[in-house]
Backbone as CSV, one residue per row, in Angstrom:
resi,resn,N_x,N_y,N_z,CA_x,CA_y,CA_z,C_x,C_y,C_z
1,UNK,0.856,-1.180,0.000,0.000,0.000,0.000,0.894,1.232,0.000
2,UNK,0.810,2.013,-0.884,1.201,3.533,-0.816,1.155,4.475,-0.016
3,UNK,1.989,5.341,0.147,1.943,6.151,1.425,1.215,6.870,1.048
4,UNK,-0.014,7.722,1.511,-0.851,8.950,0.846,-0.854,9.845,1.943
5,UNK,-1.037,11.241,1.679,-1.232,12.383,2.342,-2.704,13.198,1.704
6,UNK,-3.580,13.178,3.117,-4.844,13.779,2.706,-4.904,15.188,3.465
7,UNK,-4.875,16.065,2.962,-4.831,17.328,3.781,-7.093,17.414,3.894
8,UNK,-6.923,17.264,5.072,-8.719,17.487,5.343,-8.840,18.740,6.113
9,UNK,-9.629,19.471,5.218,-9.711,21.154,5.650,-10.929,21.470,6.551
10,UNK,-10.409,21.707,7.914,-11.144,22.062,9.004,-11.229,23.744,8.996
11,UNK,-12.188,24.223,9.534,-12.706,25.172,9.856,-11.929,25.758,10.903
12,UNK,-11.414,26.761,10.829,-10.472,27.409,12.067,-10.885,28.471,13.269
13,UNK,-10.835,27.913,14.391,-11.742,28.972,15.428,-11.113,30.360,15.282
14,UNK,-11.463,31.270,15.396,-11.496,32.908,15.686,-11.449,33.279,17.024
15,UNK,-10.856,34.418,16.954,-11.193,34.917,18.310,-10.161,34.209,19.127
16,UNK,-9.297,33.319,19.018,-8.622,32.632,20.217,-7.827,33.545,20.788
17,UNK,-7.974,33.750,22.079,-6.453,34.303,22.871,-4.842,33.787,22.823
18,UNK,-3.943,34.403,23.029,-3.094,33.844,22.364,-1.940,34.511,23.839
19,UNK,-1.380,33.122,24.149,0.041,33.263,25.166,0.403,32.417,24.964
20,UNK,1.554,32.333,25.655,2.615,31.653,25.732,2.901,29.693,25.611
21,UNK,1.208,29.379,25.487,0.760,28.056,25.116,-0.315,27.978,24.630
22,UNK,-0.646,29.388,24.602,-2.196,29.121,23.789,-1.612,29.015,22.178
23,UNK,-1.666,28.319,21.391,-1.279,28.301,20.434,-2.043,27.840,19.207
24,UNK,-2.124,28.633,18.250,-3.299,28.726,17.469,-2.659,27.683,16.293
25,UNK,-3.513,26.928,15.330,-3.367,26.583,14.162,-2.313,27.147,12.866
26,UNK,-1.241,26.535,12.367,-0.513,27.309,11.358,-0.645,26.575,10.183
27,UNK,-2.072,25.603,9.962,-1.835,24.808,8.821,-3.403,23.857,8.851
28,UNK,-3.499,23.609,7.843,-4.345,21.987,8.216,-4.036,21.154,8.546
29,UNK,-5.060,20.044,9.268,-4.682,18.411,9.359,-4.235,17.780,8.032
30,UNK,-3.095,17.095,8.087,-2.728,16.166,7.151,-2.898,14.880,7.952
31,UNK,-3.641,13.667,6.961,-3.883,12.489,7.348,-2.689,11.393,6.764
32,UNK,-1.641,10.695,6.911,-1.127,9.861,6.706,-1.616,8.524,6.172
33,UNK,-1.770,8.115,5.267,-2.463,6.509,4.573,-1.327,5.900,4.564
34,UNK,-0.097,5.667,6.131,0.964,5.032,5.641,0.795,3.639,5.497
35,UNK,1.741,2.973,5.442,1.997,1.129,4.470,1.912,0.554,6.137
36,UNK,1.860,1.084,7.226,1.781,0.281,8.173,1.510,1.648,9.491
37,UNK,0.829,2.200,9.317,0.181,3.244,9.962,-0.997,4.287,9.250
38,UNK,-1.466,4.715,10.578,-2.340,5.705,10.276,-2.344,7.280,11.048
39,UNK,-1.742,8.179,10.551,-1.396,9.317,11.352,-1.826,10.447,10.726
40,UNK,-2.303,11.566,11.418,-2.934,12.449,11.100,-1.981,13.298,12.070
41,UNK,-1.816,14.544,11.544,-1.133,15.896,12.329,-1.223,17.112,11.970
42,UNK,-1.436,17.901,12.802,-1.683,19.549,12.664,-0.437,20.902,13.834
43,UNK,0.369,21.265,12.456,1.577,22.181,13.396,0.302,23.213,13.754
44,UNK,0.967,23.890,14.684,0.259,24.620,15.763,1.563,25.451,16.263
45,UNK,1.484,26.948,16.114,2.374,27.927,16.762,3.014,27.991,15.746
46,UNK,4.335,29.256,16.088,5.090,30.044,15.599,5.636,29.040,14.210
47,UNK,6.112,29.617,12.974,6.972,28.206,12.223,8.126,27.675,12.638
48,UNK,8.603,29.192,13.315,10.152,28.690,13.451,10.201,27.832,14.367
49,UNK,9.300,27.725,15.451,8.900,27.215,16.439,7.931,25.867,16.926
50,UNK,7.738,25.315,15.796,6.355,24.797,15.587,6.004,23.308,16.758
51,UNK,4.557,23.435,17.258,4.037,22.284,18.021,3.170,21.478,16.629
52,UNK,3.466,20.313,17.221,2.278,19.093,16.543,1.777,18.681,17.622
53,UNK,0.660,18.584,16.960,-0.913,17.963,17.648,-1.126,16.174,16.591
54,UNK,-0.402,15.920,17.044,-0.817,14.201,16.778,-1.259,13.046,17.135
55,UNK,-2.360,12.710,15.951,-3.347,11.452,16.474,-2.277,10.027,15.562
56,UNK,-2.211,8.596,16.282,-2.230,7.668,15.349,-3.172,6.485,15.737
57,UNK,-3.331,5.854,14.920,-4.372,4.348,15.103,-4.027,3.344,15.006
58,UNK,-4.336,2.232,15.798,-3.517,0.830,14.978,-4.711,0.347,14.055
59,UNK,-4.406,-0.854,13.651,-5.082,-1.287,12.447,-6.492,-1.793,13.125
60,UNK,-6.025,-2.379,14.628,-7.011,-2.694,14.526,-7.663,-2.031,15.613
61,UNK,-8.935,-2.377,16.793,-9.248,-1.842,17.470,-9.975,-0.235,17.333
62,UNK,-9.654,0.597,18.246,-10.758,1.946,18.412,-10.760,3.133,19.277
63,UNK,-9.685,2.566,19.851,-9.038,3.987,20.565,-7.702,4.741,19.968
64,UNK,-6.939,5.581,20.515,-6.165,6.433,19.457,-4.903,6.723,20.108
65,UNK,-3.676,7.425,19.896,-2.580,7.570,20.666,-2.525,9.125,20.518
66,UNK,-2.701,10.046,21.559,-2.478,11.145,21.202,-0.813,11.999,21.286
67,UNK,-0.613,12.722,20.580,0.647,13.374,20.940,1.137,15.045,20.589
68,UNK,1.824,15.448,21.539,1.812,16.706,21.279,4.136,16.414,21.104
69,UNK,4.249,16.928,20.268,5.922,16.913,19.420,5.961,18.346,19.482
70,UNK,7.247,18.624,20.139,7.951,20.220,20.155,9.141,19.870,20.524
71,UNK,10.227,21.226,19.602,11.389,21.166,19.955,11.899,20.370,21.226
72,UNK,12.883,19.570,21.316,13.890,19.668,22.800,15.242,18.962,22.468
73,UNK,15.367,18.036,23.481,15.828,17.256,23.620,15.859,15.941,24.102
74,UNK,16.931,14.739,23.553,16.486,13.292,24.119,16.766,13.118,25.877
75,UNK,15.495,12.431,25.998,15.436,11.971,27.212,15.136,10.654,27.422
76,UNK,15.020,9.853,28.385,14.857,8.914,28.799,13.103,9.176,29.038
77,UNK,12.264,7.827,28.718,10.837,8.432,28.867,10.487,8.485,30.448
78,UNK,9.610,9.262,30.683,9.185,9.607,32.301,7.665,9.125,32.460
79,UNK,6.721,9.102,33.393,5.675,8.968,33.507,5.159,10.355,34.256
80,UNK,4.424,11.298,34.159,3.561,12.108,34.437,2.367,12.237,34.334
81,UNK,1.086,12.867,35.511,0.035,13.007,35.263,-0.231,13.848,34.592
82,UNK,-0.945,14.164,34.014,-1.366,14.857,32.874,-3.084,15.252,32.897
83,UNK,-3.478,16.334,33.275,-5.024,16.866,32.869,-5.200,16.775,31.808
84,UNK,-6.232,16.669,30.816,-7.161,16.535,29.447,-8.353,16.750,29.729
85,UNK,-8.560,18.133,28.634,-9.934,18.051,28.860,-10.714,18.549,27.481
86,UNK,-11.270,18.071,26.665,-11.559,18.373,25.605,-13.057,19.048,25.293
87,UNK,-12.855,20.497,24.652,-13.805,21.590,24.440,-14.337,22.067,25.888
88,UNK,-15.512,21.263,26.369,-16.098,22.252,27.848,-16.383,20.755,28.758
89,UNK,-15.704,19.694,28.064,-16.392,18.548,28.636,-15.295,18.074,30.136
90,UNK,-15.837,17.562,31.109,-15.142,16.839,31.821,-13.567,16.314,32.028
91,UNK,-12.875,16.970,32.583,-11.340,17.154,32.745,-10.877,15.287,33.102
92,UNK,-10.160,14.773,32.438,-9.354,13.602,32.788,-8.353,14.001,33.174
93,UNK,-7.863,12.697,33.977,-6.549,12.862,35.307,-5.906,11.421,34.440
94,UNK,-4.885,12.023,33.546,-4.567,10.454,32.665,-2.978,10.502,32.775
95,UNK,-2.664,9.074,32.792,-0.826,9.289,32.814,-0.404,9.475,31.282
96,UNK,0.830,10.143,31.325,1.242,10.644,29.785,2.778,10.189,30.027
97,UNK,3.294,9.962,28.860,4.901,9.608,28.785,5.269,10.407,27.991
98,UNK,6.441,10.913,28.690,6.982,12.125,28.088,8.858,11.840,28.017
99,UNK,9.346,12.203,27.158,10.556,11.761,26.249,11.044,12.662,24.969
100,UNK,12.728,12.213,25.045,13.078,13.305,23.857,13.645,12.099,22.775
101,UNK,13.685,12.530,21.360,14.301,11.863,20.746,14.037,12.301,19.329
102,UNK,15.454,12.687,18.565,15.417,13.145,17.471,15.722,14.567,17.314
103,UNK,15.693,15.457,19.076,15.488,16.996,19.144,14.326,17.138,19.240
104,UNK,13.427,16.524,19.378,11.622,16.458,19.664,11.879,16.092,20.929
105,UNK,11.041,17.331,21.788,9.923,16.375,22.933,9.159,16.409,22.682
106,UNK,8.506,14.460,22.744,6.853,14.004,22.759,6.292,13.943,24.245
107,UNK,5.124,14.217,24.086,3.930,13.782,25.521,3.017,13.201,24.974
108,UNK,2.618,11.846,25.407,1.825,10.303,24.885,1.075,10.313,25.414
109,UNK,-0.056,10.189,25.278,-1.290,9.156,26.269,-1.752,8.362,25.097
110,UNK,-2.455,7.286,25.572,-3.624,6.020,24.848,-5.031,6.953,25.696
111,UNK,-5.522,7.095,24.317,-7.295,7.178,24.717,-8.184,5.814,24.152
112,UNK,-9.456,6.090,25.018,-9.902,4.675,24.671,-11.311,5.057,23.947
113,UNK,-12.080,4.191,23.898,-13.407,4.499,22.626,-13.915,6.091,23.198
114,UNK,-14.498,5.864,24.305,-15.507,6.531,24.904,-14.371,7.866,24.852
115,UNK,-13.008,8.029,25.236,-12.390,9.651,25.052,-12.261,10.084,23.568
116,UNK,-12.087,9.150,22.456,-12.083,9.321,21.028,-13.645,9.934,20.830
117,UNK,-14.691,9.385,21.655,-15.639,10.057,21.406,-15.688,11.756,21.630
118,UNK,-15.291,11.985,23.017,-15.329,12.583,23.290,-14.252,14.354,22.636
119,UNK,-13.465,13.451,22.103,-12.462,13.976,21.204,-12.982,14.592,20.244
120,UNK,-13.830,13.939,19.293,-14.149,13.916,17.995,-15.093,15.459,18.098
121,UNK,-15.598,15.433,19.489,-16.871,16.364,19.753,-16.441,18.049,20.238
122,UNK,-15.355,17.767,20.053,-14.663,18.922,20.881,-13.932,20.161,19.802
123,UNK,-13.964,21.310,19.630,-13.263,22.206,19.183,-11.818,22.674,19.915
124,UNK,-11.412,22.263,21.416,-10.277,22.665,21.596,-9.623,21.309,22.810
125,UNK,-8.870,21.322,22.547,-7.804,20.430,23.807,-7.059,21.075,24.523
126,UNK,-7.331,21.283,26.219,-6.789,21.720,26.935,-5.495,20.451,27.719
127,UNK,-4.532,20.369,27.558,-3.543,19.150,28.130,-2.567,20.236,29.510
128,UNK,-2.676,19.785,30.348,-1.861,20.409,31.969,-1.120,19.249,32.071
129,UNK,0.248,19.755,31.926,1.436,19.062,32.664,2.291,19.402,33.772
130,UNK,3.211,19.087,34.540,3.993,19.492,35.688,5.061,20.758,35.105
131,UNK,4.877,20.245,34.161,5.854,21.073,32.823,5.643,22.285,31.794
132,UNK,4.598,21.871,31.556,3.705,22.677,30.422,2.148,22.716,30.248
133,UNK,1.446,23.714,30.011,0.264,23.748,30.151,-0.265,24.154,28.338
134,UNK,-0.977,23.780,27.429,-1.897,23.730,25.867,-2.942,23.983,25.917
135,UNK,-3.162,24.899,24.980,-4.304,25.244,24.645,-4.813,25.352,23.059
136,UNK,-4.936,24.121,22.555,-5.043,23.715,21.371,-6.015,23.645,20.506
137,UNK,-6.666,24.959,19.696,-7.989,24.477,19.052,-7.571,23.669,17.660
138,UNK,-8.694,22.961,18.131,-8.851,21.911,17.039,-9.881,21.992,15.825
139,UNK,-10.163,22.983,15.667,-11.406,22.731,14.589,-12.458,21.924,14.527
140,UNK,-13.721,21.132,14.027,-14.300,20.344,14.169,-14.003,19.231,13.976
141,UNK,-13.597,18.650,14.639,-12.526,17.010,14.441,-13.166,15.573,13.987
142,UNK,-14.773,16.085,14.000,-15.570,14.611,13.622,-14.977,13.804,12.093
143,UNK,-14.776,14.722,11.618,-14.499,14.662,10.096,-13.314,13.537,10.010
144,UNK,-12.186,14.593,10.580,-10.939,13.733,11.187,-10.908,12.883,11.288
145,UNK,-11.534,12.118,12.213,-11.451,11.186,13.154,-12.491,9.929,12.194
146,UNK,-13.395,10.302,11.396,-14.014,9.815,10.166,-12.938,9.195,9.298
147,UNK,-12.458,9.884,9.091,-10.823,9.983,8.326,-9.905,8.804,8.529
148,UNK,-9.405,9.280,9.390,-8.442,8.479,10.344,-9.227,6.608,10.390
149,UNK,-10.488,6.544,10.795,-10.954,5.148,10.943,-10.964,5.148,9.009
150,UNK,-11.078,5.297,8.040,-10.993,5.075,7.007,-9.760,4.564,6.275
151,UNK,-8.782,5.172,7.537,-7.108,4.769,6.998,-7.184,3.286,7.686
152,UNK,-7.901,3.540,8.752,-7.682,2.097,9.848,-8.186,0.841,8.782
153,UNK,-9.534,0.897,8.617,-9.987,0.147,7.442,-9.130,-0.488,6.210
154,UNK,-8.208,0.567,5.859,-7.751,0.260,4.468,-6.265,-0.321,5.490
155,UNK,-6.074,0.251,6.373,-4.981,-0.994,6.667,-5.018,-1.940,7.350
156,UNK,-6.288,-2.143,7.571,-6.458,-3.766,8.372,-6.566,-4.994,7.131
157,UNK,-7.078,-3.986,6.275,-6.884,-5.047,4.982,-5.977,-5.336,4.239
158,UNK,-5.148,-4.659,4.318,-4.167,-4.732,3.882,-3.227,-5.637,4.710
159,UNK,-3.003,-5.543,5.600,-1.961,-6.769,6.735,-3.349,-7.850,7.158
160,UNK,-4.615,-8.296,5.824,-5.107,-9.130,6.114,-5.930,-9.503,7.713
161,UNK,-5.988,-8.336,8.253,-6.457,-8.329,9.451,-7.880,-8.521,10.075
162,UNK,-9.084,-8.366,8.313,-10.115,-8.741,8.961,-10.534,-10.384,8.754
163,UNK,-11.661,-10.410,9.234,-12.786,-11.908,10.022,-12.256,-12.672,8.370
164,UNK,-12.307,-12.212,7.328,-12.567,-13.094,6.271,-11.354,-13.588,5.776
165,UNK,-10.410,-12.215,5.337,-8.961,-12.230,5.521,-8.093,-13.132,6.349
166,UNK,-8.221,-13.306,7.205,-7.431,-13.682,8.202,-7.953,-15.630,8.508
167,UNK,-9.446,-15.625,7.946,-9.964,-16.914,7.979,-9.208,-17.508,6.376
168,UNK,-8.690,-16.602,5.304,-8.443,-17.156,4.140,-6.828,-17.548,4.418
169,UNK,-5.627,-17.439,5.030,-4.885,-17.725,5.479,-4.690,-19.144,5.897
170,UNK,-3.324,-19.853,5.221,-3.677,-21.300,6.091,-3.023,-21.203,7.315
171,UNK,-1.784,-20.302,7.513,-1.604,-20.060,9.209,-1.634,-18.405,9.502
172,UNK,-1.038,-18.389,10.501,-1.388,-16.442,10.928,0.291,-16.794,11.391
173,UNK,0.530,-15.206,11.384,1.983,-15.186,11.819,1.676,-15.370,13.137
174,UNK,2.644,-15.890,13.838,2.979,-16.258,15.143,4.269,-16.006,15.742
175,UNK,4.518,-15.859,17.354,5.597,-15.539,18.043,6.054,-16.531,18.271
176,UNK,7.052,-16.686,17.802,8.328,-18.117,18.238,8.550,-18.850,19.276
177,UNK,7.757,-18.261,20.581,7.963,-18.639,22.181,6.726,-17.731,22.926
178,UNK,6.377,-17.964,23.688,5.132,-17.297,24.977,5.602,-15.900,24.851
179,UNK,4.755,-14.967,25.125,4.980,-13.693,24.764,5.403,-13.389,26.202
180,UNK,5.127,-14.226,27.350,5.742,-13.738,28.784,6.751,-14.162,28.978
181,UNK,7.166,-14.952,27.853,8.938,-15.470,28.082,9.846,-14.380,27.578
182,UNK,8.934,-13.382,27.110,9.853,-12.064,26.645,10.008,-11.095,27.680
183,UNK,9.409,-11.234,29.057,9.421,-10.249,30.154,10.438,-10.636,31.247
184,UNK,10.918,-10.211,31.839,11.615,-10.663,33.054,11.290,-9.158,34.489
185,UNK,11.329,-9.987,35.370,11.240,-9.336,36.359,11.913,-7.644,36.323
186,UNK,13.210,-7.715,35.711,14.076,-6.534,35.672,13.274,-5.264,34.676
187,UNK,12.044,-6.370,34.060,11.730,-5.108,32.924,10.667,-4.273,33.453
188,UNK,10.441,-4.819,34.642,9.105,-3.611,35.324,9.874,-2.215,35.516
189,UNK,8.681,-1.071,35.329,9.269,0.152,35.162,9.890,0.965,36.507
190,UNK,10.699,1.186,36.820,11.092,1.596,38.268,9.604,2.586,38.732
191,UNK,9.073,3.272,38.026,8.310,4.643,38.302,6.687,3.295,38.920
192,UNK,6.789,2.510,38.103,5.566,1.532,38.541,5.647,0.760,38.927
193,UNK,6.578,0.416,39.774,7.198,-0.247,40.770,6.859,1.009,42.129
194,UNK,7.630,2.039,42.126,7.471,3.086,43.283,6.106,2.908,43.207
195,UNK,5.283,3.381,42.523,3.442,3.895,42.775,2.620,2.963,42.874
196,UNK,3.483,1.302,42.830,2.498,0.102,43.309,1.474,0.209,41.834
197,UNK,1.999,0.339,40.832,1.039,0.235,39.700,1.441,-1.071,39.067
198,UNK,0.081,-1.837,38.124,-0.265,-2.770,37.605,-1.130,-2.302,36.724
199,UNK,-1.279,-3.388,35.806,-2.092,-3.476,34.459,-1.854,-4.496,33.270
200,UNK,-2.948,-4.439,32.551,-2.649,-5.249,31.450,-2.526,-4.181,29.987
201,UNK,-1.859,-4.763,29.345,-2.074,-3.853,27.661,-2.140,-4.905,26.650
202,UNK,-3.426,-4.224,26.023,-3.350,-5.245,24.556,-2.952,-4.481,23.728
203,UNK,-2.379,-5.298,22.639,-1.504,-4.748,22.047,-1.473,-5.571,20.369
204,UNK,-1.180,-4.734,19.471,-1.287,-5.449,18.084,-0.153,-5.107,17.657
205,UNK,0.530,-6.198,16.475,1.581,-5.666,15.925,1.696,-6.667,14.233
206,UNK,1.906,-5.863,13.443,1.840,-5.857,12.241,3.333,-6.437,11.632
207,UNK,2.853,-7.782,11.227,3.852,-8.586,11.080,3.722,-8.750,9.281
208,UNK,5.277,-8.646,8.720,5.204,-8.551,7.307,5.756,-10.027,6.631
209,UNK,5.955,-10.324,5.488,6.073,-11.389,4.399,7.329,-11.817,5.292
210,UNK,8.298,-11.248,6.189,9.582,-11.122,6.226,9.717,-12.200,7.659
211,UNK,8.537,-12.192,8.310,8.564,-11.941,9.385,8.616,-11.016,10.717
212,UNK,9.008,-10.145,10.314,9.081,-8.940,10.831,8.505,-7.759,11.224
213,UNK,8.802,-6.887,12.465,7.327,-6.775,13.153,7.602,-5.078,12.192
214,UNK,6.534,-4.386,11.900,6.587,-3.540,11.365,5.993,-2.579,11.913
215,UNK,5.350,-2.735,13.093,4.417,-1.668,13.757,4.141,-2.357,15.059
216,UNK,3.795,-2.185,16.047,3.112,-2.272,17.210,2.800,-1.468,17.951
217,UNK,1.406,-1.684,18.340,0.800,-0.243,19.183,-0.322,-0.813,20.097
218,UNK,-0.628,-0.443,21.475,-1.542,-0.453,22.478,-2.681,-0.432,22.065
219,UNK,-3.756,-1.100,21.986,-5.261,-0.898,21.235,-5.816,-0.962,22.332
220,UNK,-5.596,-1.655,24.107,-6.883,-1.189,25.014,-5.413,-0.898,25.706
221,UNK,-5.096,0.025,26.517,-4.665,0.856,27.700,-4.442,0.251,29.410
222,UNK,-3.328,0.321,29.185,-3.280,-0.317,30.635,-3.872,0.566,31.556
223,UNK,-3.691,1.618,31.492,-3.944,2.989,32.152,-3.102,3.881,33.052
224,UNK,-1.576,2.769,32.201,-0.377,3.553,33.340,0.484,3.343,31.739
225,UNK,0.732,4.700,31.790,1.841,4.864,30.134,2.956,3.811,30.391
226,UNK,3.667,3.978,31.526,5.121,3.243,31.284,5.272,1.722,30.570
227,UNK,3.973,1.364,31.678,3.520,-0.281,31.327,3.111,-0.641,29.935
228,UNK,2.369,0.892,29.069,1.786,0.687,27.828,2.770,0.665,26.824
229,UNK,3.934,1.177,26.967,5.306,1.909,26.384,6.050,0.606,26.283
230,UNK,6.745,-0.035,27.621,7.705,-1.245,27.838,6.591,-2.604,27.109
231,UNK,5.800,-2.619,27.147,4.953,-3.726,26.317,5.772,-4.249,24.726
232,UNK,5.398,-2.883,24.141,5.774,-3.228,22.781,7.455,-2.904,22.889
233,UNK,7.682,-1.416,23.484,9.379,-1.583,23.671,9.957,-3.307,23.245
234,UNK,9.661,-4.268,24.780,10.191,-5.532,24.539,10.053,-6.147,23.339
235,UNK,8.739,-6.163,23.188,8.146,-7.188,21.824,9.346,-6.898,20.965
236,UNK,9.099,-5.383,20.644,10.215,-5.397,19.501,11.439,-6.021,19.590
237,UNK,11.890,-5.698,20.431,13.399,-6.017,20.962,13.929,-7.281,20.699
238,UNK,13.001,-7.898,21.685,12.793,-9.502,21.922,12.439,-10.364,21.022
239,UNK,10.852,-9.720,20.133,10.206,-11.197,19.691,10.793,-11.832,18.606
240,UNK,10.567,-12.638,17.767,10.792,-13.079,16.742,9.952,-13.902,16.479
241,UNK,9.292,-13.534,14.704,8.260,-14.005,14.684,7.948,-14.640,12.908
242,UNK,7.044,-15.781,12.843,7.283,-16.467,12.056,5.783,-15.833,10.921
243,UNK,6.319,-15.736,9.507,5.512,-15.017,8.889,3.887,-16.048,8.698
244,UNK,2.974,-15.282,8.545,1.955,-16.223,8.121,2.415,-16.791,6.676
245,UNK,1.646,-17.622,6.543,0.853,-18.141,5.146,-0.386,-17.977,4.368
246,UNK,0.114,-17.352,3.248,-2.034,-17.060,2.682,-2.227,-18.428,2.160
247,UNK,-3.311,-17.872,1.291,-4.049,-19.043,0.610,-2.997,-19.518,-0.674
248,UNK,-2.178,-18.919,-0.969,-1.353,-19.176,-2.114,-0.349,-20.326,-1.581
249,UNK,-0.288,-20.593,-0.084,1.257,-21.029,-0.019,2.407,-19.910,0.656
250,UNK,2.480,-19.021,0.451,3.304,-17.921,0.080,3.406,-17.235,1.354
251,UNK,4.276,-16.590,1.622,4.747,-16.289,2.978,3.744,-14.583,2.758
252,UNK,2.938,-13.669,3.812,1.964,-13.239,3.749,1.846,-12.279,5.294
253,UNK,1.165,-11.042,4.695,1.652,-9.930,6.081,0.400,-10.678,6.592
254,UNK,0.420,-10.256,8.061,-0.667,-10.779,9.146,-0.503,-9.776,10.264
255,UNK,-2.253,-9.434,11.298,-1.901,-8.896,12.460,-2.149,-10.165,13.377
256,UNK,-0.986,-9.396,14.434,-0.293,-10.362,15.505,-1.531,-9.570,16.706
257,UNK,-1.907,-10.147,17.499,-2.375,-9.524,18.893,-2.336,-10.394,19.966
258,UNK,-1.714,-9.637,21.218,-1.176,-10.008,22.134,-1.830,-9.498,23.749
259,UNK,-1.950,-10.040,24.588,-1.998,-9.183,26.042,-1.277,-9.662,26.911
260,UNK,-0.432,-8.543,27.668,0.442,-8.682,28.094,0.109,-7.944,29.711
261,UNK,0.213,-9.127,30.447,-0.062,-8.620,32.288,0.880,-8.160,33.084
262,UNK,0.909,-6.966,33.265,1.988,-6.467,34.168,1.396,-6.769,35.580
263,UNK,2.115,-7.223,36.830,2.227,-7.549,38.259,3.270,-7.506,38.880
264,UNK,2.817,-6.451,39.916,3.827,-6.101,40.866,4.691,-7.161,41.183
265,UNK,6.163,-6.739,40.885,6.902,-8.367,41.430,7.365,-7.953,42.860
């Protein structure tokens, strides 16, 4: 599948106040139709200066990864709480992972159906950090987010991922060994270790002709970033994985999905 770029032209609020994080729109959403993603992004602020406001999706599932990318530097990722509160609706208290790499600092969260809803409905995103405080209008985002599940669609079919697809296959790619033989005690996150945190993350990952994992991303939320982060971190690292088979015989992309239980050791 081809990489495509859809610029989808939102309506731009007026009137916004403007400081030192209030930061207004410098562009449209561009939607990404990549070969093993789905990403949509909108710079926001000064050029020389510029913030992204970025959504991505995995192929499969229904919640979204949000991210805000600005200048910095690399860091080691952290866990922070993080306020969200989108247009006038109800403020979330959500953990965010925050990290440098490339000269970008990112701030992460996983949203799940019901905040994508809530997303979609909203003209601005307010995000409070220990660090930094956004004030991000978004334009009418239903469209978007219309969008975005349209990329999801065309790439679940593509890595053969739906009910029919995936039944026409004579095997599915598979992981070489137990996916908890890829964890060891040492890999719990020090930060969720201190705060007595636990969780599970499911997780999908987009396995090609090669074997090889080409994507992996959180589709339900542990509800503690670090745990959602070190999930696939390992996979990658660790797994090794054996390509499917289609109906031809022929070695054949496939989605992999996994859940993975984090417990306090």
């Amino acid at each position: 599948m081809r990489t495509m770029f859809v610029c989808v032209s939102l309506a731009l609020l007026t009137n916004q106040s403007v400081s030192a994080k209030d930061l207004p729109p410098a562009g449209q959403w561009t939607v990404d139709f990549g070969d093993s993603h789905c990403i949509a992004q909108r710079e926001h602020g000064a050029p020389d200066n510029p913030t992204y406001l970025m959504m991505k999706a995995a192929a499969i599932g229904d919640g979204l990864q949000l991210s805000i990318v600005e200048n910095g530097v690399r860091s080691d990722g952290i866990q922070e709480k993080a306020r969200i509160t989108f247009g006038d609706g109800k403020t979330l208290d959500l953990w965010q992972l925050r990290y440098g790499v490339e000269k970008k600092q990112v701030r992460t969260i996983n949203l799940t159906k019901d905040q994508v809803d809530q997303l979609s409905r909203a003209a601005e995103l307010r995000w409070s950090t220990p660090r930094a405080n956004y004030s991000l209008p978004l334009g009418p985002v239903a469209k978007l987010v219309k969008m975005i599940e349209k990329c999801r669609s065309t790439l679940i079919e593509d890595w053969n991922g739906t009910a029919a697809k995936k039944a026409a296959l004579k095997q599915e790619a598979r992981l070489d060994k137990p996916v908890g033989s890829l964890f060891s005690t040492s890999d719990y996150p020090s930060q969720a270790v201190v705060a007595g945190q636990s969780g599970t993350a499911n997780v999908v990952g987009l396995i090609d002709e090669n074997g090889e994992l080409a994507d992996c991303m959180v589709v339900q939320t542990s509800g503690i970033a670090v745990l959602d982060a070190q999930t696939c971190i390992k996979i990658k690292k660790r797994g090794r994985f054996t390509a499917a088979i289609g109906p031809d015989g022929r070695p054949a992309r496939s989605v992999y999905v996994s859940r993975v239980r984090w417990v306090m050791p």
